[in-house]
N, CA, C and O atoms as CSV, one atom per row, in Angstrom:
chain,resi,resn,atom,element,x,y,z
A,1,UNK,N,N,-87.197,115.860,-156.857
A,1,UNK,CA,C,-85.850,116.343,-156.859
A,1,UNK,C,C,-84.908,115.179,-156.552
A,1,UNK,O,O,-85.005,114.591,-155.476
A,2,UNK,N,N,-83.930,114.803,-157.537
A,2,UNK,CA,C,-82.881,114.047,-157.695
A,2,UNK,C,C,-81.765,114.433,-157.103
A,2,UNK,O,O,-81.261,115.473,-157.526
A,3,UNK,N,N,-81.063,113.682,-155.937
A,3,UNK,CA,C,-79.934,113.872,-155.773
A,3,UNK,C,C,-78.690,112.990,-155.773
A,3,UNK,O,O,-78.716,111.871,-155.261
A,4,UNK,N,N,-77.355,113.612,-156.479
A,4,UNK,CA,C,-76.571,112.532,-156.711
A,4,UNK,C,C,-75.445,112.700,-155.583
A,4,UNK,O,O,-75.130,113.732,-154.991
A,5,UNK,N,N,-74.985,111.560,-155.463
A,5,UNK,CA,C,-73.695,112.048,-154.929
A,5,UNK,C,C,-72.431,111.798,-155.235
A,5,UNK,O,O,-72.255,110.583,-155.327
A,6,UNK,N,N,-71.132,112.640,-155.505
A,6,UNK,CA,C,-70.023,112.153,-155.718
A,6,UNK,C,C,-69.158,111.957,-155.173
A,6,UNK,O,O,-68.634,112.974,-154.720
A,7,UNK,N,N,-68.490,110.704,-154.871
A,7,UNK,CA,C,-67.215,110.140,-153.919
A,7,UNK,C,C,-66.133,111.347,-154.181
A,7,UNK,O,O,-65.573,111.491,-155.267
A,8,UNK,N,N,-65.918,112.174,-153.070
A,8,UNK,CA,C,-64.640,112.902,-153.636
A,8,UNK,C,C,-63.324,112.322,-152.399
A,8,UNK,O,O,-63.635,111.864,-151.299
A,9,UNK,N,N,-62.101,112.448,-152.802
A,9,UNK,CA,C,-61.123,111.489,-152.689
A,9,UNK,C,C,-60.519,113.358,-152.333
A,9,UNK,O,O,-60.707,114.503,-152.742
A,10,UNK,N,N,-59.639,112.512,-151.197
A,10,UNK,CA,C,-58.866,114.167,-150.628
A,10,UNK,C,C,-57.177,113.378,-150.913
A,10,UNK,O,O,-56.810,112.204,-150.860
A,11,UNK,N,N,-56.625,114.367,-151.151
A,11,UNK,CA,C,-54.978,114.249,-151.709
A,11,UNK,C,C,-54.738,114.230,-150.000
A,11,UNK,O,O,-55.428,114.703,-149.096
A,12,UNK,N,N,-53.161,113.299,-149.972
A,12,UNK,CA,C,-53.062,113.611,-148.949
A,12,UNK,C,C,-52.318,111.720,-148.431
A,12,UNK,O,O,-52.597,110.663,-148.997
A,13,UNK,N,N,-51.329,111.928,-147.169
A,13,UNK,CA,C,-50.390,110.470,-147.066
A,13,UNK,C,C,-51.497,109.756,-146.402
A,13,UNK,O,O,-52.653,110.101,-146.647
A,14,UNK,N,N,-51.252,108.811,-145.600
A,14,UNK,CA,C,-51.989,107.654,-144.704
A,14,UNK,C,C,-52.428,108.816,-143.580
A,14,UNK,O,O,-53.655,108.918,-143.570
A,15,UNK,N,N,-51.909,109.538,-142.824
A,15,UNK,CA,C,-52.481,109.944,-141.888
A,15,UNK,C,C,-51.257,109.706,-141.120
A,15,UNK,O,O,-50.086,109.678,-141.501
A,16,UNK,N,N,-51.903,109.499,-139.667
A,16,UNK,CA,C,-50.992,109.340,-138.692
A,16,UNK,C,C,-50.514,110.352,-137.650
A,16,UNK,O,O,-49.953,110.150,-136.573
A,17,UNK,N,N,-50.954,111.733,-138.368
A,17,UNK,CA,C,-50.462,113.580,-137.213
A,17,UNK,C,C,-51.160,112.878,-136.423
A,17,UNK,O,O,-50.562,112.029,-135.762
A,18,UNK,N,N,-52.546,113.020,-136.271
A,18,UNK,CA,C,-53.661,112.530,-134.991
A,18,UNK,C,C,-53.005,111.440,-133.931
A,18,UNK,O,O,-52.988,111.660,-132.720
A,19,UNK,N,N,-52.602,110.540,-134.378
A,19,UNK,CA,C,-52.007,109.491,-133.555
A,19,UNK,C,C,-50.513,110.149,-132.884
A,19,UNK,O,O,-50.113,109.948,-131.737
A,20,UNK,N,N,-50.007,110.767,-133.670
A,20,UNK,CA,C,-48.364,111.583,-133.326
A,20,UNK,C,C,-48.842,112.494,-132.124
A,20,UNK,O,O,-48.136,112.708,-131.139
A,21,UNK,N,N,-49.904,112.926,-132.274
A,21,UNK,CA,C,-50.224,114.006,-131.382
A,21,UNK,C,C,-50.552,113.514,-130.672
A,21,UNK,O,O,-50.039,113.980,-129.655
A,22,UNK,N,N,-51.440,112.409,-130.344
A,22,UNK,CA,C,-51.925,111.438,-129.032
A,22,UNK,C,C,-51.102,110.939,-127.843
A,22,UNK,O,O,-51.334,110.868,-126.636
A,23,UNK,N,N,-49.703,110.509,-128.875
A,23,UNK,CA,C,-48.593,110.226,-128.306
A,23,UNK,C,C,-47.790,110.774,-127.610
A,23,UNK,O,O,-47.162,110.399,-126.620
A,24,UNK,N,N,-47.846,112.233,-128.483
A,24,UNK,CA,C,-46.660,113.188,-127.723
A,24,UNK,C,C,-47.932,113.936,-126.448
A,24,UNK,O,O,-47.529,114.546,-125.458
A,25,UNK,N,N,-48.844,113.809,-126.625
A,25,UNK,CA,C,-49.795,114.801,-125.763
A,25,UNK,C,C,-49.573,114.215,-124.094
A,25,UNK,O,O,-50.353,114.661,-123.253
A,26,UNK,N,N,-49.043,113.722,-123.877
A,26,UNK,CA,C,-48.881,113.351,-122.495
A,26,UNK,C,C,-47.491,113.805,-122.163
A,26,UNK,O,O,-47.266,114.387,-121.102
A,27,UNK,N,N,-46.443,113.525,-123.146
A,27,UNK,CA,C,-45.290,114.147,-122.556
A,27,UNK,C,C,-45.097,115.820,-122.808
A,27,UNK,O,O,-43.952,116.241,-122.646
A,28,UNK,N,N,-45.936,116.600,-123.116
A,28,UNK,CA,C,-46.045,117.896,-123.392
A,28,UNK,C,C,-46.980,118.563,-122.273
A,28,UNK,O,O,-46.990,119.690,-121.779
A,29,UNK,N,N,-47.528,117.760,-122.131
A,29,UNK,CA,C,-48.564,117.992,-120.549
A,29,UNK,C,C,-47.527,118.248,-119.075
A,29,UNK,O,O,-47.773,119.045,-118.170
A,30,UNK,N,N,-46.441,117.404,-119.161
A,30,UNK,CA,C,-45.684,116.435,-118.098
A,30,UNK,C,C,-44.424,117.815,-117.904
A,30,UNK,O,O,-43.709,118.026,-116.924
A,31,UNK,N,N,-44.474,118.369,-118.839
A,31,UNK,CA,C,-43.232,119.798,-119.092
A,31,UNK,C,C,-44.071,121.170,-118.369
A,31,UNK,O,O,-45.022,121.749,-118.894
A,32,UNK,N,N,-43.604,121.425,-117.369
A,32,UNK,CA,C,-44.387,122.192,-116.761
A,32,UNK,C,C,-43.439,123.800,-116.467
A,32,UNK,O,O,-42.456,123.786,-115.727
A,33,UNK,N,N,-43.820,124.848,-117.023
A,33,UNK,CA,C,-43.302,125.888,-116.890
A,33,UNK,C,C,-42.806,126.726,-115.598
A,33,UNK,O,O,-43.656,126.961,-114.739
A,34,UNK,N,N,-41.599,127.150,-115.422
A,34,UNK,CA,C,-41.370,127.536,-114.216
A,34,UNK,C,C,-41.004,129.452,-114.946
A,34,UNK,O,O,-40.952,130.404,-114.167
A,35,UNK,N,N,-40.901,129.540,-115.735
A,35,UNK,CA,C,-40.802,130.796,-116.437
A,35,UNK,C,C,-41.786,131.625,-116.650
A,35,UNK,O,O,-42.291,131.602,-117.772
A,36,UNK,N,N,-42.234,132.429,-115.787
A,36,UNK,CA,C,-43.819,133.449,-115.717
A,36,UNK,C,C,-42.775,134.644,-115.801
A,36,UNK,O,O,-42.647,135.281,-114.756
A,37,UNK,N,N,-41.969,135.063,-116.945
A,37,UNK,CA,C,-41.256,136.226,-117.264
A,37,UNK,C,C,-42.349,137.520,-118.124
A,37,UNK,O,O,-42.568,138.723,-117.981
A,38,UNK,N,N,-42.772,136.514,-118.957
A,38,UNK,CA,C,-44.038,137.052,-119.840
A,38,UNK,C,C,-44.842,137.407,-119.396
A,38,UNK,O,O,-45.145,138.436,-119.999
A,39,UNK,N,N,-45.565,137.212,-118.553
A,39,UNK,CA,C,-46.671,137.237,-118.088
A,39,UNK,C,C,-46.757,138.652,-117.526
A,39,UNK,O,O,-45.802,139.428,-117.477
A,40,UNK,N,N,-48.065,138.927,-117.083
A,40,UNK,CA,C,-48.460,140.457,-116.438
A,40,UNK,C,C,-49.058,141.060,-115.013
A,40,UNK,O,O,-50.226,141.106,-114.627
A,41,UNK,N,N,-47.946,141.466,-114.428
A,41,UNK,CA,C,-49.283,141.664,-113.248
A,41,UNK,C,C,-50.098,142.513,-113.459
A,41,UNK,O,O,-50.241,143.022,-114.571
A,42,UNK,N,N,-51.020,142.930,-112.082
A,42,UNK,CA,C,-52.206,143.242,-111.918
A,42,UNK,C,C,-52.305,144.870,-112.608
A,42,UNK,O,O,-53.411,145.372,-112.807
A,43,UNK,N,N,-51.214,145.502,-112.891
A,43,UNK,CA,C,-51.256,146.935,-113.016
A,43,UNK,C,C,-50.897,146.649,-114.559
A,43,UNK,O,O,-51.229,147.680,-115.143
A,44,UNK,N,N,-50.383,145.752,-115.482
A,44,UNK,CA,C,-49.640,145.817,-116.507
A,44,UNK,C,C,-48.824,145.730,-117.280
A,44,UNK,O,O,-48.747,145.695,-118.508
A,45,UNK,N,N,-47.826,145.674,-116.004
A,45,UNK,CA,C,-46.521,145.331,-116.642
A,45,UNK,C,C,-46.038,144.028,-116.434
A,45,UNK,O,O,-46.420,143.277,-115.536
A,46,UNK,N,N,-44.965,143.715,-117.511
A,46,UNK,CA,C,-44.748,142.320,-117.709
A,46,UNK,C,C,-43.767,142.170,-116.635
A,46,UNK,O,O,-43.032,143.128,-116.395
A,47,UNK,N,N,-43.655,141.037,-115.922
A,47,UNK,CA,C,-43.052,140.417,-114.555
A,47,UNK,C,C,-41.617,140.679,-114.906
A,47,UNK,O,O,-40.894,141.178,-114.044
A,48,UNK,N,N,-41.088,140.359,-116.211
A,48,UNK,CA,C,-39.427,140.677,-116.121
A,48,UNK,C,C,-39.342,141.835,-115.909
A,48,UNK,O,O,-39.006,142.014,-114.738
A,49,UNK,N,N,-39.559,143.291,-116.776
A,49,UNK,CA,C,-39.154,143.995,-115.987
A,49,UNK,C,C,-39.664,144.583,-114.804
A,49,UNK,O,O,-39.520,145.793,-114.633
A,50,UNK,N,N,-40.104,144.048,-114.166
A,50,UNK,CA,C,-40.813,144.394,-112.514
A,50,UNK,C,C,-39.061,143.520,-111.919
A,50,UNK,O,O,-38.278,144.023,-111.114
A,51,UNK,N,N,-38.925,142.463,-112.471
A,51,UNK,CA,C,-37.574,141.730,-111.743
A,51,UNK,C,C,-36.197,142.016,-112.188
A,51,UNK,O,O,-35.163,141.487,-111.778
A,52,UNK,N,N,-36.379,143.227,-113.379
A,52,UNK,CA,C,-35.227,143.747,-113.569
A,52,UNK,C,C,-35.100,144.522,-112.873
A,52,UNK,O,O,-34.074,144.385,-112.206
A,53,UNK,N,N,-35.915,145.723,-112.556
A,53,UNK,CA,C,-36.025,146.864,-112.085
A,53,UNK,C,C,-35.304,146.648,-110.324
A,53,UNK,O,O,-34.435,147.279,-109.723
A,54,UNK,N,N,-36.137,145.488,-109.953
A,54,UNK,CA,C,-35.547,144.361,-108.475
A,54,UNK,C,C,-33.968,144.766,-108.426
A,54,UNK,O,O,-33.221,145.174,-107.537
A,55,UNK,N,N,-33.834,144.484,-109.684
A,55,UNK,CA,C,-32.221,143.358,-109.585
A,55,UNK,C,C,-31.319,144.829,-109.709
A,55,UNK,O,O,-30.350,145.066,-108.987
A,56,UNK,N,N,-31.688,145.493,-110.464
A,56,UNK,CA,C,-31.003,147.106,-110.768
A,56,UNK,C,C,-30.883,147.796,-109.197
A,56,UNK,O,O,-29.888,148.388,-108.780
A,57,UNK,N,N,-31.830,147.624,-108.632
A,57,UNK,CA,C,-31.792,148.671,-107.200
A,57,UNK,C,C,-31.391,147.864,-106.949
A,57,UNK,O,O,-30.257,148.197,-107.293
A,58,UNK,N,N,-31.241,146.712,-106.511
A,58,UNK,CA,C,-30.276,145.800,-104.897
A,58,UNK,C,C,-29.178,146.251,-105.601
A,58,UNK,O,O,-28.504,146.959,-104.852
A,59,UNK,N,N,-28.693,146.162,-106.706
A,59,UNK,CA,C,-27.263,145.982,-106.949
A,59,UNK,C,C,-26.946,147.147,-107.341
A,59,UNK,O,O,-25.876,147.208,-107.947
A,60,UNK,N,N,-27.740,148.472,-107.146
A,60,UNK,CA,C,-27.112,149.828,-106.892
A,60,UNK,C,C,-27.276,150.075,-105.661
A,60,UNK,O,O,-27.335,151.269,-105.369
A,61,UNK,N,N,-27.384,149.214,-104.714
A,61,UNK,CA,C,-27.981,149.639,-103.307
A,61,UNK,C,C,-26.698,149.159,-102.987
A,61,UNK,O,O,-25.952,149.935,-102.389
A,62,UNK,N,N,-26.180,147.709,-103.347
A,62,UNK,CA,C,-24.626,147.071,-102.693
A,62,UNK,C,C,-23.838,147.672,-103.230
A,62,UNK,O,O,-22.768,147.066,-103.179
A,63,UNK,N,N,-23.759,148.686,-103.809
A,63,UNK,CA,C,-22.353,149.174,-104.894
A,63,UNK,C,C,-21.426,149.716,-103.753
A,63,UNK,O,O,-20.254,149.341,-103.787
A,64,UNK,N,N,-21.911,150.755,-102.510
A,64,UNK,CA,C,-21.081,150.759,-102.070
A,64,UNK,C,C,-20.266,149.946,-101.044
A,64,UNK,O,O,-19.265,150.497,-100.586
A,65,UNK,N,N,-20.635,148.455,-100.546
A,65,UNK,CA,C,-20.143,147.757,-100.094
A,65,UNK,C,C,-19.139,146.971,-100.929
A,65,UNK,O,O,-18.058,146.563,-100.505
A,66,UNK,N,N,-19.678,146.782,-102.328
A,66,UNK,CA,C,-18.996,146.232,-103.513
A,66,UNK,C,C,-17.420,147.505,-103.438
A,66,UNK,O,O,-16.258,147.235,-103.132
A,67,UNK,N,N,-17.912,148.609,-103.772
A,67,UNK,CA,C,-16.584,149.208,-104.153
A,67,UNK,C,C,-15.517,149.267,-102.610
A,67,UNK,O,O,-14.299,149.340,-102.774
A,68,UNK,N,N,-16.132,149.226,-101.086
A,68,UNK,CA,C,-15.525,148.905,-100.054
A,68,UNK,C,C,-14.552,148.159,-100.320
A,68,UNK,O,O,-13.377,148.434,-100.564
A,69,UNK,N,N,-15.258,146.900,-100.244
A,69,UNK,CA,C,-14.221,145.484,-100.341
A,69,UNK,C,C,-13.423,145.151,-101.555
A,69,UNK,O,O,-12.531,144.333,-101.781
A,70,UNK,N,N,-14.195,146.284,-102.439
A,70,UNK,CA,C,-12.820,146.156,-103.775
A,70,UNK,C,C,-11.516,146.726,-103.001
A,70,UNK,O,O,-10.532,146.018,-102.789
A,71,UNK,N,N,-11.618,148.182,-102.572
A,71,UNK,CA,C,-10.501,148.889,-102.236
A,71,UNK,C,C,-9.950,148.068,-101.057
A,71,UNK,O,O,-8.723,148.083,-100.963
A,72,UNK,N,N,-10.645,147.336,-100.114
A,72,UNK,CA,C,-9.927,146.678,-99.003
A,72,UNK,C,C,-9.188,145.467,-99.818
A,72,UNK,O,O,-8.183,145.186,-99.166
A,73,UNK,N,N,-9.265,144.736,-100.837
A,73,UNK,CA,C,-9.060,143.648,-101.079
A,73,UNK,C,C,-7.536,143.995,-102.036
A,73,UNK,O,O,-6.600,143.220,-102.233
A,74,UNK,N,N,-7.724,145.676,-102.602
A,74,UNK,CA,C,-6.565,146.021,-103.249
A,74,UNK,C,C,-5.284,146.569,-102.184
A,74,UNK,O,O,-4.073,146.391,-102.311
A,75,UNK,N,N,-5.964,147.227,-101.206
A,75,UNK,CA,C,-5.210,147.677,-100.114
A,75,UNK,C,C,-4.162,146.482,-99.447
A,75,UNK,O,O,-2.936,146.527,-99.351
A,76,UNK,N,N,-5.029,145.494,-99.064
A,76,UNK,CA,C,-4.066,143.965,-98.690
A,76,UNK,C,C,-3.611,143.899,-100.072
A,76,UNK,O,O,-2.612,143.331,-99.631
A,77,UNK,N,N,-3.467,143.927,-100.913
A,77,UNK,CA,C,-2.574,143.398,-102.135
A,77,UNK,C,C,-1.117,143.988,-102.501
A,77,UNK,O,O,-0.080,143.596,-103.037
A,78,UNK,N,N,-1.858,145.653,-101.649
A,78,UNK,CA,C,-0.388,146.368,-102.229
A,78,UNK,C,C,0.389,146.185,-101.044
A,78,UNK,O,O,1.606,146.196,-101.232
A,79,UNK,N,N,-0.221,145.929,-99.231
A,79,UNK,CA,C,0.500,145.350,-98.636
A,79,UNK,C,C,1.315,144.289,-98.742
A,79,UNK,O,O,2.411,144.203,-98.190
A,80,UNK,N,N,0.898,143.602,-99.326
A,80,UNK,CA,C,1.616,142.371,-99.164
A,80,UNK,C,C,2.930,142.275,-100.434
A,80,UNK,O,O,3.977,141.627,-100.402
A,81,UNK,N,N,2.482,143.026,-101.313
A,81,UNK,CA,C,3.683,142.834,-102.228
A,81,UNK,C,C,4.590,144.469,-101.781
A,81,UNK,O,O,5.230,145.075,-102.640
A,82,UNK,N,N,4.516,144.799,-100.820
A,82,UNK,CA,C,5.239,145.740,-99.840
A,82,UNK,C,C,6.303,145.010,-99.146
A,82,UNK,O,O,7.515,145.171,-99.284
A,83,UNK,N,N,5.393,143.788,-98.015
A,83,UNK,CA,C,6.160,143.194,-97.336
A,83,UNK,C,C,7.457,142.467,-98.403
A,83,UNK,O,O,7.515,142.097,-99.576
A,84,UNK,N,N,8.733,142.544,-96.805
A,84,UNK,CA,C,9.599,141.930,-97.220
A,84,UNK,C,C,9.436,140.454,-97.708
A,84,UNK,O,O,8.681,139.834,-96.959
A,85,UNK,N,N,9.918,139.718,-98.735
A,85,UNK,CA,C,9.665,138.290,-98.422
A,85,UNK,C,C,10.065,137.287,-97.250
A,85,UNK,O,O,11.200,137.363,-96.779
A,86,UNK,N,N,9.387,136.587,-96.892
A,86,UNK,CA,C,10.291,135.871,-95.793
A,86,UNK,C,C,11.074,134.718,-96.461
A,86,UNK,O,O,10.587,133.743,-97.033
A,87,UNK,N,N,12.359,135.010,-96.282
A,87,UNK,CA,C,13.252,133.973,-96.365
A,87,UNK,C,C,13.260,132.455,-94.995
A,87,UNK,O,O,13.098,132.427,-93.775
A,88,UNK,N,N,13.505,131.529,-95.927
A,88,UNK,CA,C,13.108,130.112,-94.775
A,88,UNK,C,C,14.277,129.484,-95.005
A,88,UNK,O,O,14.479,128.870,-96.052
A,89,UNK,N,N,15.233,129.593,-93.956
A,89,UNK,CA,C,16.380,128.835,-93.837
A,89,UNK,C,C,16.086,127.737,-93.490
A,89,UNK,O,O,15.434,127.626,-92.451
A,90,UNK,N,N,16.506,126.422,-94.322
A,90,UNK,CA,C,16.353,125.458,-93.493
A,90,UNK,C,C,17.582,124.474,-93.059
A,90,UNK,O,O,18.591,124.333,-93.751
A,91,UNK,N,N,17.402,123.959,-92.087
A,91,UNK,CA,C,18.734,123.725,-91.651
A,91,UNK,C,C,18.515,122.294,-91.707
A,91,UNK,O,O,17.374,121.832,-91.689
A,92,UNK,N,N,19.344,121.715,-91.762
A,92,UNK,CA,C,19.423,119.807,-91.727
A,92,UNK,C,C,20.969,119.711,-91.040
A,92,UNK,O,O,22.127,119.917,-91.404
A,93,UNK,N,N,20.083,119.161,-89.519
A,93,UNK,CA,C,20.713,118.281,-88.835
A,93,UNK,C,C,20.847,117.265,-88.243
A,93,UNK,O,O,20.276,116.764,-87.275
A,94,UNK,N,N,22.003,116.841,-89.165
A,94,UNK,CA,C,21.556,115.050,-89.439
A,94,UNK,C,C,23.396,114.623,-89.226
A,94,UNK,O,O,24.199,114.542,-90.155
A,95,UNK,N,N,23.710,114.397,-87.708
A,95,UNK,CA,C,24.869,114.038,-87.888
A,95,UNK,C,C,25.601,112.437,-88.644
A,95,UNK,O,O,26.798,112.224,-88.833
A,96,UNK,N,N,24.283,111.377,-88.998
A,96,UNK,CA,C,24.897,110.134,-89.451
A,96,UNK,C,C,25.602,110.541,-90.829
A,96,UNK,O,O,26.694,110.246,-91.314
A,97,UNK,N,N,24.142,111.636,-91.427
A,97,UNK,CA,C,24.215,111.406,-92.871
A,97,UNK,C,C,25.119,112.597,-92.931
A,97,UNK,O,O,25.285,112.839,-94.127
A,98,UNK,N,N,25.754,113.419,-92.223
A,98,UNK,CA,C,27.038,114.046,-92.468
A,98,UNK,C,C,28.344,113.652,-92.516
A,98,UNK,O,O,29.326,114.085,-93.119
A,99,UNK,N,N,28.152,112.696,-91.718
A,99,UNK,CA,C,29.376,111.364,-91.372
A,99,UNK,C,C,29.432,110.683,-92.512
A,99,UNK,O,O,30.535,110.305,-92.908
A,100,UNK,N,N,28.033,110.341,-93.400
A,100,UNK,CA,C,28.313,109.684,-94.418
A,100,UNK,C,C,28.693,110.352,-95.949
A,100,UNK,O,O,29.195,109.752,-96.899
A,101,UNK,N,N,28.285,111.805,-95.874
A,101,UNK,CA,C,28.652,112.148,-97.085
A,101,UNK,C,C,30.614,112.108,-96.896
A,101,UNK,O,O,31.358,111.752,-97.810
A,102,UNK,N,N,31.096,112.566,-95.497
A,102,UNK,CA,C,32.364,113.156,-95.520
A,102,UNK,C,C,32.829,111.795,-95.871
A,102,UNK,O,O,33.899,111.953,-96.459
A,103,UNK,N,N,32.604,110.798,-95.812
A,103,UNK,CA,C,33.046,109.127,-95.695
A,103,UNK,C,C,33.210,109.219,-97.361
A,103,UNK,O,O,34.302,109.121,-97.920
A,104,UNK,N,N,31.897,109.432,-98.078
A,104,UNK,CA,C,31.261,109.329,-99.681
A,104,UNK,C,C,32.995,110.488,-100.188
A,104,UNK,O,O,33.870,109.986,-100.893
A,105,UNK,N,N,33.095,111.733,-99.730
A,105,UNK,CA,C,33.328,112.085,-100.288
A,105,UNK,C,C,35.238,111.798,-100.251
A,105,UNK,O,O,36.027,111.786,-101.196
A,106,UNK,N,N,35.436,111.638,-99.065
A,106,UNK,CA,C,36.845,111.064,-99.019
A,106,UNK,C,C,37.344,110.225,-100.038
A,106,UNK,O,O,38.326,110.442,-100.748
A,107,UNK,N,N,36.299,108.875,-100.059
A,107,UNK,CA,C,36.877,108.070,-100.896
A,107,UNK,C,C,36.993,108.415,-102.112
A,107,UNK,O,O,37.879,107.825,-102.729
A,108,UNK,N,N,36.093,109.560,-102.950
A,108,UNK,CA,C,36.398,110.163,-104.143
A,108,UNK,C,C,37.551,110.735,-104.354
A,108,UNK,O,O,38.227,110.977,-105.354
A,109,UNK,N,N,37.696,110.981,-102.753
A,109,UNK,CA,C,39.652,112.179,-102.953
A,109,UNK,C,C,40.785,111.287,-103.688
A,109,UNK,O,O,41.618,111.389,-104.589
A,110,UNK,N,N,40.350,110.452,-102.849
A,110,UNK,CA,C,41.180,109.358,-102.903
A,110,UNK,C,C,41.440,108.806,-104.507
A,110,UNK,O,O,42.300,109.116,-105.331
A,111,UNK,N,N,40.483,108.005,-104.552
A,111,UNK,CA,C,40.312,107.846,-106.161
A,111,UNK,C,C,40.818,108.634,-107.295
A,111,UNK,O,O,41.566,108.383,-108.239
A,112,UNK,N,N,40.184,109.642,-106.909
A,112,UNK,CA,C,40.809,111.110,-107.906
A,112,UNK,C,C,42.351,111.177,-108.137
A,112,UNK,O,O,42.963,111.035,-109.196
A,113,UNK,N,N,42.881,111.457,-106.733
A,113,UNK,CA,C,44.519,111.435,-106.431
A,113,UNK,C,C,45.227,110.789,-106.495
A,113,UNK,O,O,46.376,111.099,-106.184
């Protein structure tokens, strides 16, 4: 029994994925997941909603402290645009520079007249 063999030739560029992958395989290692959303605990269910379900009760549990400090925070608001404004007189007393405008302004009389 004769056997032949034939060179067969595969289509196809230089190569090079293998080496691309060698390269990148260390910085793909180095990326380390902090996202276990997917994942399942022990009974089945997937971890997000176990941490939605979390996030739904605390924040129907604070609602009524939430709606408290809404109404306290509106209550001071309508106080205050109740209150009168305070007016701030301010007074300047400065006898040189009164001496000097009446001085400034004399000599304009003058001039004028």
């Amino acid at each position: 029994m004769e056997t032949e063999t034939a060179p067969l030739r595969l289509r196809g560029g230089k190569g090079g994925f293998g080496s691309m992958l060698r390269a990148q395989g260390g910085r793909m290692a180095s990326q380390k997941t902090t996202n276990f959303e997917a994942c399942r605990d022990l009974s089945g269910r997937r971890l997000k909603t176990v941490n939605d379900a979390k996030k739904i009760a605390d924040f129907k549990e604070s609602e009524p402290e939430r709606e408290r400090k809404r109404k306290e925070e509106l209550k001071a608001k309508i106080e205050k645009g109740l209150r009168e404004p305070e007016v701030k007189k301010i007074r300047y007393d400065d006898p040189e520079f009164e001496e000097t405008v009446s001085i400034f302004v004399e000599g304009w009389e003058q001039r004028v007249a």
